[in-house]
C-alpha positions, 0 to 999 in steps of 0.5 A: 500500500502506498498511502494508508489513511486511518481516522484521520480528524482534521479541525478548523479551529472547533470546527472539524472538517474530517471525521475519522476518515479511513482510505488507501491508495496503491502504487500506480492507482488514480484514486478520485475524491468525489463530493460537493463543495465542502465534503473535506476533500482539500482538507485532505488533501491538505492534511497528507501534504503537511498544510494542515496538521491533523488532530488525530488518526495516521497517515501512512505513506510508503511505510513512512508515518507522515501525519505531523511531517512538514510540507517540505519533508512530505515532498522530499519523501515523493509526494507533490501537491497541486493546489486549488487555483494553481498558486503559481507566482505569478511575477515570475517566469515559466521557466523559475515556476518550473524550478521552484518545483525542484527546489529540494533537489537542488543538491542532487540534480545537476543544471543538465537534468533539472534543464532535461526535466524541463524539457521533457515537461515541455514535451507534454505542454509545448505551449509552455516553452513558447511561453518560458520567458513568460510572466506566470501571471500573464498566462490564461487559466488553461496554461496556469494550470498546465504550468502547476501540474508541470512544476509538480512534476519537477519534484518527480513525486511517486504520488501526486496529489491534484485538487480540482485541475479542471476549475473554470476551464474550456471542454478542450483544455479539460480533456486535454489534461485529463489525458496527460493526468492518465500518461502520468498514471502509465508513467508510474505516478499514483494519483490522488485526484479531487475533481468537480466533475464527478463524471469526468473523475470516475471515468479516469480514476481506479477507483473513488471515495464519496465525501459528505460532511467530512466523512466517507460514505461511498467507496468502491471501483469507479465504474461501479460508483458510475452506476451507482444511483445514488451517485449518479442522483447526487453527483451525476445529474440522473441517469 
């Protein structure tokens, strides 16, 4: 098992936002978050990456007790967060957006890898080498969000965890990432994906968690959660 989750609480101050939440994910699985705005599912996402700090419960990843490590530890021990709304720094280039996703690397990686990883991110974005030297913050949401995924992928995470990659997006830029979402699958990296668009999520994902109140109440492979009418009422709009 490469992340094991077991009743976990996290709180905003009196108010608990996850309620003894219990899941996991195997290496290589795209494993998909699905519930209403709300649900917990930032907050979780935020509690295995070291943004929030849980009250309670464990979390376990590639045997690695990781439940109070800070988010700098989590990402040197393989995992990589793209926030909601991409959180890029948006007076700086393309090209430094890209390193700051390698910085804790800075040590081992040589300029002639870190320029390769460039490249090869390059490779499945061209857009954002024409747009190297650009202004982070002068991209449209499209590229802002290929750029976030694309400094993820400098940490070379085993699992990375995505939170809403399709907000506010064109049907065309929405497939588009959702294709590179699944090559980065086939490539070895296990993915924890929250996602809007439920329909969309279950049809890429493994598998899926139903989220409400901060708890899970659904969880099972993602085809049969498609079927499932009580999701498919919920999430879905009907059959």
């Amino acid at each position: 098992m490469l992340l094991s989750i077991d009743d976990l609480s996290s709180y905003y101050g009196q108010i608990q936002a996850l309620k003894g939440i219990s899941l996991a994910v195997e290496q290589g699985e795209i494993v998909a978050l699905v519930g209403a705005n709300g649900a917990g599912k930032t907050t979780l996402l935020n509690s295995i990456s070291g943004l929030m700090q849980p009250r309670e419960g464990c979390i376990t990843f590639d045997g690695h007790d990781i439940t109070h490590k800070s988010p700098v530890d989590v990402v040197k021990l393989g995992i990589s967060h793209v926030p909601e709304h991409r959180q890029l720094f948006g007076t700086m280039t393309v090209q430094d957006n890209l390193l700051l996703g390698a910085y804790h690397r800075r040590r081992q990686a040589s300029r002639k890898q870190l320029e390769d990883d460039i490249a090869a991110i390059c490779a499945i974005f061209p857009i954002l080498a024409e747009r190297k030297n650009q202004l982070a913050g002068t991209l449209s949401g499209g590229e802002q969000q290929m750029l976030a995924i694309g400094r993820g992928m400098m940490a070379k995470p085993r699992l990375m965890l995505l939170d809403e990659p399709s907000l506010g997006l064109a049907p065309l830029i929405v497939k588009s990432l959702f294709e590179v979402i699944a090559t980065l699958r086939e490539d070895g990296t296990t993915i924890v994906l929250v996602e809007q668009n439920a329909r969309a999520a279950l049809r890429l994902a493994d598998r899926a968690y139903v989220l409400e109140t901060g708890k899970v109440v659904l969880e099972g492979a993602a085809d049969d959660l498609l079927q499932d009418e009580r999701v498919q009422a919920t999430y879905l709009g009907g059959h």
